[in-house]
C-alpha positions in Angstrom: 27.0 117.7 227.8 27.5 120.7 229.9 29.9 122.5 227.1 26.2 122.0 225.0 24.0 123.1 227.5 26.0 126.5 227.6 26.5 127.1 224.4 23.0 126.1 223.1 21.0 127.5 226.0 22.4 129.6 228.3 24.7 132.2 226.1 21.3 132.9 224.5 18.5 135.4 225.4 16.2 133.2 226.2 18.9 131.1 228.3 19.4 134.6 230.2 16.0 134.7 230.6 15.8 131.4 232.1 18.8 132.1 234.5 17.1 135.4 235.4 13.8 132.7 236.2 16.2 130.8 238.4 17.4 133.6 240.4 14.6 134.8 241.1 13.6 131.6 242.3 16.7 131.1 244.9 16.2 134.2 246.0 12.6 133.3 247.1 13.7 130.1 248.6 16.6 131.6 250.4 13.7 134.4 251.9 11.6 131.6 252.6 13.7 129.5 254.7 15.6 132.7 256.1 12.3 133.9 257.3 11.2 130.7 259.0 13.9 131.2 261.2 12.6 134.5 262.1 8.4 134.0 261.7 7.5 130.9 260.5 4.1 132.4 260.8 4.9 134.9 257.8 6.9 132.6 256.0 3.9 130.2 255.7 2.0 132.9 254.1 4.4 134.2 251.6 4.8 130.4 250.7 0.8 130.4 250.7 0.6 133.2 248.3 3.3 132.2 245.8 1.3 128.6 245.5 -1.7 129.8 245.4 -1.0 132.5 242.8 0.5 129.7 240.3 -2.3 127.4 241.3 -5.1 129.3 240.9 -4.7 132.4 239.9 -3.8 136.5 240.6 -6.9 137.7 242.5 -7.0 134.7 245.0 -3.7 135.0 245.7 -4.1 138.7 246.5 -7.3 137.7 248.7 -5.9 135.2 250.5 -3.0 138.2 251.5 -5.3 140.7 252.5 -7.3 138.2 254.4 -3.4 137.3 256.3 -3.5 140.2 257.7 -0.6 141.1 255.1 0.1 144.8 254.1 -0.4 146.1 250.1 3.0 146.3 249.9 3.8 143.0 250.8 0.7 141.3 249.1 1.3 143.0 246.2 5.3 142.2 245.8 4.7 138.8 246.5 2.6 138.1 244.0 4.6 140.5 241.1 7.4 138.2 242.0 5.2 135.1 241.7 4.2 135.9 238.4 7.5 137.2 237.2 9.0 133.7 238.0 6.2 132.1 236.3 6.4 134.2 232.6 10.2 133.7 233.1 10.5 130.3 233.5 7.9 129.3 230.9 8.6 131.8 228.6 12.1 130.4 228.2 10.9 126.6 228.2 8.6 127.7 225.0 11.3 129.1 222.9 13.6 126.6 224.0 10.7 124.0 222.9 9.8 126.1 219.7 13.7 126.4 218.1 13.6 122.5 219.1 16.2 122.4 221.8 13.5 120.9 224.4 10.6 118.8 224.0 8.3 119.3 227.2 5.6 116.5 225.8 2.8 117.8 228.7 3.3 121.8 227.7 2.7 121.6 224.4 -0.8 121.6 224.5 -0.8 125.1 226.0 1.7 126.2 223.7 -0.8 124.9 220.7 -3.5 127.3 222.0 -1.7 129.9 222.6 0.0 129.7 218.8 -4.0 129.2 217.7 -5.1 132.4 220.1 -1.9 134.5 218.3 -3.2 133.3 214.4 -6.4 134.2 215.7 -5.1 138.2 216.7 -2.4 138.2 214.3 -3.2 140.8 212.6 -3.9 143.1 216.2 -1.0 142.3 217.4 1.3 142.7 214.6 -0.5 146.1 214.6 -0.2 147.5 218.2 3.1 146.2 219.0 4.6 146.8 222.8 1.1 148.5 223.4 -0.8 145.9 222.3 1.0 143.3 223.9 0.9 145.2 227.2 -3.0 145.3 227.0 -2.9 142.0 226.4 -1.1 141.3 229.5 -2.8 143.7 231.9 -6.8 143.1 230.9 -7.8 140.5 232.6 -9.8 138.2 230.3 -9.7 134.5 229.3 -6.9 132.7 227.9 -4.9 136.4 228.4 -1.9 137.6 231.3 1.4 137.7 231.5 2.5 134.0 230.3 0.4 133.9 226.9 1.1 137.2 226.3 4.7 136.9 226.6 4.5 133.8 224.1 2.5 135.7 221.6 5.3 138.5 222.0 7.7 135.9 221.3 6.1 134.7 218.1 4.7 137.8 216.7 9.0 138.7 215.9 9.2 140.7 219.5 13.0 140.4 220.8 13.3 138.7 224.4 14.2 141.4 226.6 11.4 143.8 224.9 9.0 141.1 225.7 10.3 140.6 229.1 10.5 144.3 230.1 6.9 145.0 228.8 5.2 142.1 230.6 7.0 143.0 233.5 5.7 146.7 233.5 2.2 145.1 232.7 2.4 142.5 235.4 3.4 145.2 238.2 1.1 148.1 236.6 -2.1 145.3 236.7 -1.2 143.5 239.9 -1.2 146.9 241.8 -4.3 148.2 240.3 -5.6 145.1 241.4 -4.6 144.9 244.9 -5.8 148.2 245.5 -9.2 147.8 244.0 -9.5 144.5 245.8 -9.0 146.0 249.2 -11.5 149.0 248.1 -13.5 146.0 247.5 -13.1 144.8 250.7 -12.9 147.6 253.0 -16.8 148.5 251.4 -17.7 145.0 252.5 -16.4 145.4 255.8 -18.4 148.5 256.0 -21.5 146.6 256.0 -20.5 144.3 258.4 -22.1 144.9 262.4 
């Protein structure tokens, strides 16, 4: 079972993709429970934003960082390496479910809209390439970011690590516009406050 699981999954790109998923994971753990040691106080909002970025999305994540008193930087990174985690380790689990090596019965749902949302493009897509995938990624719209867009990279014939490295530029290019215009947002709002 183990010889299989290497060979089939993780001497593959998409099985380094996974590990690199993984990693990134224990190292967020290992930070986590390192920094409760130090300030349980911080910890608890790092593990706050990571949650609710998965849960609920980019821009209350980033408020609820700016509203913890947490600076850009560290809003900001925590929630690139939220989302990073989250294209990596799904991204992986759709191509391993696509070439038929997994069967994850309660994703595949997703993965049938977003296979309808890239027949739908097709034709964009195939057209724009890295661009248009990085678009794709960084607009914020409906049924768009960094995990359908690395899917659709996946099945418009994009390799893994040019998928990867171009949702990854889009998700830390997006995620810092956004911080930035969300606490522009909020320092005007403050202004108003007396």
């Amino acid at each position: 079972m183990n010889n299989f699981f290497f060979k089939k999954v993780l001497k593959t790109q998409e099985g380094l993709v996974l590990l690199l998923s993984i990693s990134m994971t224990m190292c967020l753990i290992a930070f986590i429970v390192s920094y409760y040691y130090l300030d349980s106080i911080f910890a608890n909002k790092v593990v706050g934003i990571f949650f609710t970025n998965i849960f609920v999305g980019r821009v209350p994540a980033l408020s609820l960082g700016y509203a913890a008193g947490l600076s850009h930087l560290e809003v900001i990174s925590l929630n690139i390496i939220s989302e990073m985690i989250l294209v990596t380790l799904l991204y992986s689990l759709f191509v391993f479910s696509y070439k038929g090596i997994l069967k994850i019965k309660s994703l595949e749902d997703f993965f049938k809209k977003i296979e309808e949302k890239k027949e739908k493009h097709r034709e964009s897509f195939h057209k724009y390439g890295r661009f248009g995938l990085f678009i794709f990624v960084f607009i914020p719209f409906w049924m768009t970011g960094p995990i359908v867009g690395s899917i659709i990279g996946f099945l418009i014939g994009m390799k893994h690590l040019t998928v990867i490295f171009t949702v990854f530029i889009a998700i830390i290019v997006s995620m810092t516009l956004w911080g930035l215009f969300l606490q522009e947002i909020i320092d005007f709002l403050i202004g108003f406050d007396v």
